[in-house]
C-alpha positions in Angstrom: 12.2 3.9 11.5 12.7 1.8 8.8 11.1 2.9 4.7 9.0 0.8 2.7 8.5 1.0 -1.3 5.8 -0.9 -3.0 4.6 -1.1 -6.5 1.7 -2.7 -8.4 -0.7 -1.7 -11.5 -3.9 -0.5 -11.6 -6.3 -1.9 -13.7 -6.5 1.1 -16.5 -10.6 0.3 -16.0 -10.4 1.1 -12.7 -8.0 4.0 -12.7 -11.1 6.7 -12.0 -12.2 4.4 -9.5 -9.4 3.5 -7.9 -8.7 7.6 -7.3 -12.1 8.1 -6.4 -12.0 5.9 -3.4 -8.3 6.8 -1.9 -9.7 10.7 -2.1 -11.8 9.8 0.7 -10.1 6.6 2.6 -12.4 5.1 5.2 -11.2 6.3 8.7 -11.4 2.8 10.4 -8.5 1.6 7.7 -6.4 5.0 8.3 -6.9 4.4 12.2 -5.5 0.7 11.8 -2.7 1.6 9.4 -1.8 4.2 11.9 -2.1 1.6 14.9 0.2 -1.1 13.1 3.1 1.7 13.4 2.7 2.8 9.8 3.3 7.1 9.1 4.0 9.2 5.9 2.2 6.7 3.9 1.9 8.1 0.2 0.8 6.4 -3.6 1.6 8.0 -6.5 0.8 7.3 -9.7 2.7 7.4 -13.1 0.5 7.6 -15.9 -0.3 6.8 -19.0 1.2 3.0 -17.7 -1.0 3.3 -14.4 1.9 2.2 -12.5 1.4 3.1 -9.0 4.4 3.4 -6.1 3.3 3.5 -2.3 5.6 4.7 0.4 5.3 4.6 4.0 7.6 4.9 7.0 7.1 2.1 10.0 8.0 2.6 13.1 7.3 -0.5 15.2 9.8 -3.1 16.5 7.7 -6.5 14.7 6.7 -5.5 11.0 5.3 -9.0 10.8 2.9 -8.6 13.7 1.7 -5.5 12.7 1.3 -6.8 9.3 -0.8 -9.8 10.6 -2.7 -7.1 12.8 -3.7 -5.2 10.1 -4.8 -8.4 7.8 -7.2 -9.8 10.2 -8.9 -6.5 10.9 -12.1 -6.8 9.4 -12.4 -3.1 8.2 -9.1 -3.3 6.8 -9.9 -6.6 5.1 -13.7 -5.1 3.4 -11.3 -1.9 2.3 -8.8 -4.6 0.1 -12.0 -6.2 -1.0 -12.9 -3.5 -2.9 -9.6 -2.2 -3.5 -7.8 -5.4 -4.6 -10.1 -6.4 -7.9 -8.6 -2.9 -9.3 -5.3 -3.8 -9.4 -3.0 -5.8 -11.0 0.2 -7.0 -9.2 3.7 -7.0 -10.9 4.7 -10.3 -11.9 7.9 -10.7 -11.4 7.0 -10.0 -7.4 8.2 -12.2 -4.7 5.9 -15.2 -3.0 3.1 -13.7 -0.8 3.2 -10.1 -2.1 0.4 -8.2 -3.6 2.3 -4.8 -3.7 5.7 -5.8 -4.9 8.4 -4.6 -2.4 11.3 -2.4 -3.8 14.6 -2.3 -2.9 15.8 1.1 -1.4 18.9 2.2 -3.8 19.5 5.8 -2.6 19.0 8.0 0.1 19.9 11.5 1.2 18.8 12.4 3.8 20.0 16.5 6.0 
């Protein structure tokens, strides 16, 4: 199993919005996150700077693959349609990220 950290911004005129839409995520994108090995997934959100963090644990053997998987499903790709405009993405992230990946820099674990 191997953890992922993200971060981005959310538009602060789309922070009711944004909430609104992740309280009830369509099932078809939660299936096909599920299907491209992905578990635990969480955001959380730090307010007043609308700076969000998402975490999620994958547990496939070709991150890439599931990654391409889950960008050409067309559910998936209506749900970052309407999700995407909201947000803002950090800019000091690397080439070809929306969600700016985060190094891991601790861990305890029982």
């Amino acid at each position: 199993m191997e953890r992922k950290g993200f971060a981005i911004w959310v538009k602060p005129e789309f922070m009711e919005d944004y909430k609104r839409v992740h309280a009830d995520v369509w099932p078809e994108v939660l299936d096909k996150i599920r299907d491209c090995n992905i578990r635990n997934y969480s955001i959380y959100l730090h307010e007043p700077e609308h700076l969000m963090f998402g975490y999620y644990e994958y547990f496939g053997t070709d991150y890439e693959a599931d990654m391409a998987k889950m960008a050409a499903d067309a559910k998936t790709q209506e749900w970052w349609a309407l999700c995407m405009p909201m947000m803002a993405p950090l800019e000091t992230r690397k080439d070809g990220e929306f969600w700016a990946e985060m190094d891991r820099i601790f861990l305890m674990e029982e």
